[in-house]
C-alpha positions in Angstrom: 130.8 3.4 -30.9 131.2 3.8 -34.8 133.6 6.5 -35.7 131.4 8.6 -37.3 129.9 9.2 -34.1 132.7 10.1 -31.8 132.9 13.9 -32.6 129.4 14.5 -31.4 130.5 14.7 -28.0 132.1 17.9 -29.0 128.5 19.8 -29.1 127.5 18.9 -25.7 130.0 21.3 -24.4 128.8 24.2 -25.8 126.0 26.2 -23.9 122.5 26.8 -24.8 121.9 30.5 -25.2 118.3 30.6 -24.3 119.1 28.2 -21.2 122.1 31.0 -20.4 120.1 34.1 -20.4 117.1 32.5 -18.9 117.9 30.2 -16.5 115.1 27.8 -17.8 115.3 25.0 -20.9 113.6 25.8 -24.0 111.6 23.5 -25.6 114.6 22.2 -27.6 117.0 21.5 -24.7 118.1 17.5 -24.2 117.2 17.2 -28.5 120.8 17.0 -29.8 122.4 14.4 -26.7 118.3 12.6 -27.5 119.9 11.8 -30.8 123.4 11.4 -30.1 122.1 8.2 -28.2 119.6 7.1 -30.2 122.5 7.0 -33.1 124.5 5.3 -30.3 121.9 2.4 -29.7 120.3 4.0 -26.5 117.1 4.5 -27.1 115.7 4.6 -23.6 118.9 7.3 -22.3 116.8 9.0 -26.1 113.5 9.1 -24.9 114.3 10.3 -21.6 116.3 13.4 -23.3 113.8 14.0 -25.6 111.1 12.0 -26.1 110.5 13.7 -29.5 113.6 12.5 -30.9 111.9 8.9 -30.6 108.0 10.2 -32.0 109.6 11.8 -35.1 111.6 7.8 -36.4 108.1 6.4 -35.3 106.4 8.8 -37.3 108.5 9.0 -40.6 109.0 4.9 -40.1 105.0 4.8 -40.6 104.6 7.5 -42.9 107.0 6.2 -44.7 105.6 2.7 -45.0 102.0 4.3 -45.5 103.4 6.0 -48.5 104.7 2.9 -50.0 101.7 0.8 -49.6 99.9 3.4 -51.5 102.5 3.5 -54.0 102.1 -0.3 -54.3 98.6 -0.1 -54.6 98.3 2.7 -57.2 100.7 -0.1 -59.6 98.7 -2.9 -58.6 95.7 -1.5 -59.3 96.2 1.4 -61.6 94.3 3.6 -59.2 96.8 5.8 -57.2 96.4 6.2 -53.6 97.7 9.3 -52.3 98.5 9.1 -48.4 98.5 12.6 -47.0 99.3 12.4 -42.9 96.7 13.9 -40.5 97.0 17.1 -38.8 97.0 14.6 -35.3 100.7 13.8 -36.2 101.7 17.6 -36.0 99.2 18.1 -32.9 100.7 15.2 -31.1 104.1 16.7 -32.1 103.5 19.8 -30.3 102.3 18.0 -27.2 105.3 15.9 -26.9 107.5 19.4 -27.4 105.4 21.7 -24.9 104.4 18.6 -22.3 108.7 18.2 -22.4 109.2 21.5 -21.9 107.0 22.1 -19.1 108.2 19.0 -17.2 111.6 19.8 -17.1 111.0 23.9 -16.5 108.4 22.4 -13.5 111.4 20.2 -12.4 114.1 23.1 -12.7 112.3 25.8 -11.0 109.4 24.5 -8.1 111.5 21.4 -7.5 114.9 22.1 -8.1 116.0 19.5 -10.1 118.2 19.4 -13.1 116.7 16.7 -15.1 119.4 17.2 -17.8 122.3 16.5 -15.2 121.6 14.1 -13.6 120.8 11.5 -16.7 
């Protein structure tokens, strides 16, 4: 593990306040360890914490590249391109967040299962 990363560790100990006065996750909970281990080479132990983590470097990895082509295009052919992203990418955000959420609070609190705990 690169050295840059072993302090992270440090933050997991510390509680979530929402989750402390509660008793359920909010919609947040599992995002910090998501990329602790995504930054560790873990992708799938990242997706399972938080499978936003893993939408939001597919999403700036494409919008990214999107951008660029039009930049390319707008020198290659004098004409720029402007790439704006669709509201779908913040709609399918908000899924992912909320369909999370609801998962692991339906887990929690009809099944009793810590999802976070026992990854």
């Amino acid at each position: 593990m690169p050295a840059m990363f072993s302090k992270i560790p440090a933050v997991f100990g510390r509680p979530c306040m929402f989750h402390m006065l509660t008793k359920i996750y909010c919609p947040g909970c599992g995002g910090t360890r998501a990329v602790y281990y995504l930054l560790t080479g873990h992708p799938v132990l990242s997706f399972l914490y938080h499978p936003f983590v893993i939408y939001t470097l597919f999403a700036v990895c494409w919008i990214t590249l999107r951008y660029a082509i039009s930049l390319i295009r707008g020198l290659v052919c004098k004409t720029p391109v402007s790439y704006r992203p669709s509201a779908g990418w913040l709609w399918a955000a908000l899924w992912i967040v909320l369909g999370n959420w609801a998962l692991k609070n339906f887990c929690l609190i009809v099944l009793h299962v810590d999802l976070l705990s026992i990854l």
